[in-house]
N, C-alpha and C positions, 0 to 999 in steps of 0.2 A: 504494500500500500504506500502509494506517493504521498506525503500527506501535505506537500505542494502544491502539488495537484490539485487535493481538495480544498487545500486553504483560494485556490486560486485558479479555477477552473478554465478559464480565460485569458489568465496570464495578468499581470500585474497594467494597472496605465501606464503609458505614456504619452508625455505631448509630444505631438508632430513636431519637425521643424518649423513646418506651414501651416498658420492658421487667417483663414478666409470665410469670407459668410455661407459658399457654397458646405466649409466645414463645421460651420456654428448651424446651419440649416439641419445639418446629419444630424448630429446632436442633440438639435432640437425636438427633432423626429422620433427619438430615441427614449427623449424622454416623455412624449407625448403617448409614443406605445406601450411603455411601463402597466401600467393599471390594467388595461385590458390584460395582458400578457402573466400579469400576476394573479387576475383573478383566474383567468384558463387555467392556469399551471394548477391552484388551490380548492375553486369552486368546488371538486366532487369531491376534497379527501375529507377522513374521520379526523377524527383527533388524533388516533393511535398512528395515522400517518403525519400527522402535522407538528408530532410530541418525538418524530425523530431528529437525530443531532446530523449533519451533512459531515460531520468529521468529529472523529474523537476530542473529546473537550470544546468542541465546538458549541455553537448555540441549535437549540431546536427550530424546527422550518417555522415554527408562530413563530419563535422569539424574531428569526429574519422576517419578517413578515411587521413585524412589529419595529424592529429597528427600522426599515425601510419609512415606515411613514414620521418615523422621528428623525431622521437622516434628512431627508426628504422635505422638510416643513421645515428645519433650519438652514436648509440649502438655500429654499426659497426667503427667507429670511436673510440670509445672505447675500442674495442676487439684489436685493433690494437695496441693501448697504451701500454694496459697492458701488454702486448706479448713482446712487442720492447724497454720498457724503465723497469727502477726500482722501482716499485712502484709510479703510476704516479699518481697527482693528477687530475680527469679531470674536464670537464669545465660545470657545471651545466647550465641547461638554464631553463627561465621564461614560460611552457609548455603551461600553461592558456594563457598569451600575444600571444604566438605564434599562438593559435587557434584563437584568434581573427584577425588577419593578415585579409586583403580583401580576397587573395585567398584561403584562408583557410576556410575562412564564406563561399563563391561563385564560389569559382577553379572546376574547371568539374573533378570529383574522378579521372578517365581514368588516368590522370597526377602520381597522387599518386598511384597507382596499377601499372602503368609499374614499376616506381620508388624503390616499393618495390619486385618487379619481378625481377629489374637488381639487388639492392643492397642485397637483399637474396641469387642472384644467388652466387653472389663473397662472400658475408657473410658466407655463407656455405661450398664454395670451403676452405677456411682461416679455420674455424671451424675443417672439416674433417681430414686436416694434421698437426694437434698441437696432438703432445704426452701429456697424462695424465696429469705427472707433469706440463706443462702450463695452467693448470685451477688449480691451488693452488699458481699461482700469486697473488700478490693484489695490488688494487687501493683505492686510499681515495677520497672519495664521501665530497668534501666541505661543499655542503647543507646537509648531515646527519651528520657531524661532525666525520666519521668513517671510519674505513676500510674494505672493501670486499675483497670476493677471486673471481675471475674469476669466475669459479664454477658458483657462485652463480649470477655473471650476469647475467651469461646462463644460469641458472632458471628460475630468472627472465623476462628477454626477452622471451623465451619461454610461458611462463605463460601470457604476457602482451598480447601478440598477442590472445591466444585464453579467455582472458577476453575480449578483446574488439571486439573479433567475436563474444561472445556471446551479447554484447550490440548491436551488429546490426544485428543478428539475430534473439535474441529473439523481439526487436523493432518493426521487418518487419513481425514475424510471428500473433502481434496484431492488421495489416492492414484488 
């Protein structure tokens, strides 16, 4: 067992050397497919499939499910910073604490799937009508010690979302 592999089914991100609006479009795209793609993957399991872990010591397919729309809503929270202030610092959170939360262990997914249904919806409205140069804003990421450019969030997010479809996908395709 890789357990690389499962940590990262996808391979890790990286930014392009090039980024253009035909590659903030993809992106956008990406994230706008999320929701549907997560409620497919989720919609038919039990519990008993959704109370599996994707990798030893990992988290169970709710608790991803659960982190997604908390990932997800500070993103969007994010996006909004960096757009409306001068390089903002934003506000890192404890991701792992989070997942352990009761509803997060035990919350019925349904919850988190509309969640990221409504906040992709608006996430992507906000996305669609920023000009170019607003993704070569930047933010400083406290917990990396750094600065990014918007760009590159939006790869990231992008990328996050279908890493962690592929953790419950490929999870549920070993049932």
């Amino acid at each position: 067992m890789d357990i690389e592999k499962l940590k990262y089914p996808i391979g890790q991100f990286s930014m392009p050397d090039h980024f253009d609006m035909h590659q903030a479009l993809q992106w956008i795209g990406e994230i706008a497919e999320l929701p549907a793609q997560i409620a497919q993957a989720t919609g038919s399991q039990n519990a008993e499939a959704l109370n599996q872990v994707y990798r030893p010591g990992g988290w169970t397919l709710r608790q991803v499910v659960h982190h997604l729309a908390d990932s997800h809503m500070n993103a969007y929270i994010r996006s909004k910073l960096i757009v409306t202030e001068d390089h903002p610092t934003i506000r890192p959170y404890n991701e792992a604490l989070w997942a352990e939360t009761k509803e997060a262990k035990t919350g019925d997914i349904q919850m988190s799937v509309e969640l990221l249904k409504s906040i992709h919806n608006r996430w992507v409205m906000f996305l669609k009508n920023l000009p170019l140069e607003d993704y070569s804003r930047t933010y400083f990421h406290p917990a990396a010690g750094k600065s990014f450019s918007f760009a590159y969030l939006l790869g990231m997010y992008a990328w996050h979302g279908k890493h962690h479809l592929a953790h419950i996908t490929q999870t549920l395709s070993k049932r």
